[in-house]
N, C-alpha and C positions, 0 to 999 in steps of 0.2 A: 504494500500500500504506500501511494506517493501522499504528503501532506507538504502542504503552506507552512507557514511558523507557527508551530504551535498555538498559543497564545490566541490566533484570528479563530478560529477554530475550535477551540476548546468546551464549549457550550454545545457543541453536537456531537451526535454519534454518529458512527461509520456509515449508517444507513441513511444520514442524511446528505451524501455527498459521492459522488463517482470514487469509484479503484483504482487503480491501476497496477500496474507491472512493471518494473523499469529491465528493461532491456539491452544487451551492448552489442553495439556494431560488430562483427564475429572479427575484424581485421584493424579498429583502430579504438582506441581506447577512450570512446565515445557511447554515449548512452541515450536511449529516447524513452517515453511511455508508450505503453499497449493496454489496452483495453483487459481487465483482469482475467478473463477466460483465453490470454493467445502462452505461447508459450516461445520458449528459445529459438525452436527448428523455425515456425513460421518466419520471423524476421533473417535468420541464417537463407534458410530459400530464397527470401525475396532480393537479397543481394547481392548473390550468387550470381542473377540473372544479368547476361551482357546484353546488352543493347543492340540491334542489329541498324543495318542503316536506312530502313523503310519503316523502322516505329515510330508512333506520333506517340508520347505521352501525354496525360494531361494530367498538369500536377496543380495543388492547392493546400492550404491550410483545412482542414476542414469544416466545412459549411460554409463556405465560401461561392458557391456556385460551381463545385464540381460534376455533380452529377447533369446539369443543365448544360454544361460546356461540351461533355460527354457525350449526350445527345443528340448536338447540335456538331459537333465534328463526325459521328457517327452517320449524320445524314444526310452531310456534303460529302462524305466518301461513299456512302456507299446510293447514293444518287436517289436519293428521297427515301429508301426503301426504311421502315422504322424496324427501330432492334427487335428480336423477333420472339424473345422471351426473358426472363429474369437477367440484366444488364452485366451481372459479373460475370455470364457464360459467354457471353461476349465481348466484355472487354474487362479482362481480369482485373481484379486490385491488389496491388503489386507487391505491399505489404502484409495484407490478411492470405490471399493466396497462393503466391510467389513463385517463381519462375520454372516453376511443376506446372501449373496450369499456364503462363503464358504460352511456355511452348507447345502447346496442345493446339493455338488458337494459328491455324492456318492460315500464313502469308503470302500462299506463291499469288492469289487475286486481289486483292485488299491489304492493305498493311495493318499488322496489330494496332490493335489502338488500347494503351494500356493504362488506369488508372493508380497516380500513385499519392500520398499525403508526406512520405517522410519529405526529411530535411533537403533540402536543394543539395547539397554536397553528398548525399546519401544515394541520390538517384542513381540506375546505370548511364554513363554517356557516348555517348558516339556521336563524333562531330558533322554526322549525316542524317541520324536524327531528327525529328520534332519536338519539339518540349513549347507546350502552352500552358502558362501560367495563368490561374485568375483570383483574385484577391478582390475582398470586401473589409467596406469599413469596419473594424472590430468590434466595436459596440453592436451594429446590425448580425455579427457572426455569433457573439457569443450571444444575443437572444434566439439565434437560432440553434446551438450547440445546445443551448437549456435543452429546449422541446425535443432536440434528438437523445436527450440523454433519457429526458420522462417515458419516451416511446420503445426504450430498450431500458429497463430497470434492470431487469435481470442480467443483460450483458453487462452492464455498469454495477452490479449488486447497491442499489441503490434505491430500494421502494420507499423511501419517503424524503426522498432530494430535494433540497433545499436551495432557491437561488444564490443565494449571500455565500452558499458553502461555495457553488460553483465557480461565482464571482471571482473570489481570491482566487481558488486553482487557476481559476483562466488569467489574471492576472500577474501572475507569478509564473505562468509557462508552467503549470503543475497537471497537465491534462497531457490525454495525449497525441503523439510526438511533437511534445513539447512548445517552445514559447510563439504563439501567434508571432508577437514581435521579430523574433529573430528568423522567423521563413521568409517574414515579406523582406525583410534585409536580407536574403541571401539569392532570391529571385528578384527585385529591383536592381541590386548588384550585376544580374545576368542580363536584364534588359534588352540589352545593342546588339549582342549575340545574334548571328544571322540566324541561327538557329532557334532562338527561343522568342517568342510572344507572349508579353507581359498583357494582361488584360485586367477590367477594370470590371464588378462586377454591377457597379450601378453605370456605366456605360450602354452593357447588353440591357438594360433595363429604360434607358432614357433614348436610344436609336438602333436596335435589334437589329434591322434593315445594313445597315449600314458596319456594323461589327458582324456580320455574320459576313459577309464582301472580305471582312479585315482578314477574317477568322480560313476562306475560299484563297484569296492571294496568299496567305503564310502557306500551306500545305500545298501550293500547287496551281502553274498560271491554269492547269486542264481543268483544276476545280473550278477557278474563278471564272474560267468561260463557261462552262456549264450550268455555274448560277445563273450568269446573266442570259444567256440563251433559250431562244423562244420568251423573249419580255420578259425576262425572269422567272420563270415556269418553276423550276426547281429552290431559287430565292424561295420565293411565296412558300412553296410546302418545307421549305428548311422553319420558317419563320413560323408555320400555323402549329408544324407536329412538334414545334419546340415554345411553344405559348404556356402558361401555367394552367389553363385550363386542360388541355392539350393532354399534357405531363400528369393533371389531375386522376384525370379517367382513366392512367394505364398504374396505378398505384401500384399496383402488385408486381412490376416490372424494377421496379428500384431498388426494391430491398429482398434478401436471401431469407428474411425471418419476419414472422408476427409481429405488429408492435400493440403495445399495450398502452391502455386508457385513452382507445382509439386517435391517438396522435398520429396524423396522418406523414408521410415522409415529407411530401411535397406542402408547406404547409402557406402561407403567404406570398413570400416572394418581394416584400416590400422592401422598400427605401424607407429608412428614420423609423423601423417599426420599435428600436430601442426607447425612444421615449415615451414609451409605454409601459416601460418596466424599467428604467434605471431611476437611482434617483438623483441627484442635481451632485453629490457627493461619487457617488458613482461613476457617472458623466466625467467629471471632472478627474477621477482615475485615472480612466481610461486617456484621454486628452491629455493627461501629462505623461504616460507612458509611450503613446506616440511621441509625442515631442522630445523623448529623452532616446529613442531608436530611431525617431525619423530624422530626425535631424544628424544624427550621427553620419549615415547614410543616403540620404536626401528625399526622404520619400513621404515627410511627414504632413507636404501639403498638398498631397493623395485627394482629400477630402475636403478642401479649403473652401469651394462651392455648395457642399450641403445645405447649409444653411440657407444658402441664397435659393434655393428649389423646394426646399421642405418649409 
């Protein structure tokens, strides 16, 4: 079990806060969290795995807008056709499943397309690869890291979870693989890389249209003409089968397991939905944690517009 400083803490019990596992990189003397039910071997597989030169990854913090990003690369490759049953049999996650099951997923047609959450330094590379990045304002992640954790209790051993517990962990990089802050510094770092697309996830949310074009020119000029081709024929259904409604109605496609106290996976989708649950002390957390990594880095005025739209 990972814990915050004592002290933050102290007034709850174990059952009211997520578990975890700490786990070490099999090759360098580096450690992440895993969700308490994974064990050694899984994270040993998943790093194992070498990168070929026709993978697209799509990598993120979690809840960040990965599974959406996933969908939406899925549908410009594979030419509108939507995933055609539970998402991880087709595009593995690279952590939980590891490169047992990548290499199961047939590339001589379509290039893998393989989801992963660790550390940007942790990923496999290959300098012909794909890697897309997409990152959300933190405050907007960790209201939605809440509801994912409420909706898997038992993965998290955590049936009476508590936001305030979560709050610290997530602000202390005490969840897992670790600190929000220090992913989006290791992928904003990557940025310029010809290979890598940084993406924005209140972007896809405020011109879809026009990031999913972004999203068609990175993977490939054959994608981008095929968007636009026939008046953008293909555009249009990347944009409807990748809509929240869309994503709504195919639920049972996202997730490998049941969730509990009917928390749906796909649940809002908003912009500023944290000011609905943080409080003005909280808010202020988080804003000066950014400012103490973004700044280090440059990426801390990410979000400097919010305000000005919400």
């Amino acid at each position: 079990m990972s814990h915050v400083k004592q002290n933050q803490v102290s007034d709850l019990d174990n059952s009211e806060m997520p578990s975890f596992i700490r786990l070490k990189h099999p090759n360098r003397d580096e450690t992440t969290l895993y969700p308490m039910d994974f064990e050694q071997k899984e994270l040993d597989d998943a790093v194992r795995y070498e990168a070929e030169d026709s993978d697209i990854f799509v990598c993120s913090y979690p809840k960040c807008g990965t599974t959406w990003l996933q969908n939406i690369v899925w549908l410009i490759v594979h030419n509108g056709e939507p995933i055609p049953d539970k998402i991880r049999y087709s595009m593995p996650m690279l952590e939980f499943d590891g490169a047992t099951a990548v290499l199961k997923i047939d590339n001589k047609v379509y290039p893998r397309i393989i989801k992963c959450h660790l550390p940007q330094s942790w990923i496999p590379y290959n300098k012909n690869a794909k890697y897309l990045n997409i990152t959300r304002n933190p405050k907007d992640s960790l209201i939605s890291y809440f509801y994912h954790c409420k909706g898997f209790k038992e993965h998290y051993g955590c049936p009476d979870l508590k936001f305030d517990a979560l709050f610290d962990l997530y602000t202390y990089g005490e969840v897992e693989f670790g600190s929000y802050f220090d992913h989006v510094s290791g992928w904003y770092a990557k940025r310029d890389d010809p290979n890598v697309l940084f993406l924005l996830y209140e972007d896809l949310k405020r011109d879809i249209k026009n990031q999913v074009l972004k999203v068609g020119k990175f993977l490939g000029d054959q994608y981008e003409k095929a968007l636009l081709a026939n008046n953008g024929k293909l555009l249009d259904t990347v944009v409807e089968l990748s809509s929240l409604k869309s994503m709504k109605s195919q639920e049972h496609k996202w997730t490998m397991s049941a969730r509990t106290d009917q928390q749906p996976f796909i649940r809002k989708g908003q912009i500023g939905d944290w000011k609905n649950h943080l409080s003005e002390e909280q808010a202020a957390a988080i804003d000066k944690r950014i400012k103490e990594m973004g700044d280090a880095t440059g990426w801390s005025g990410l979000w400097d517009d919010l305000n000005k739209v919400n």
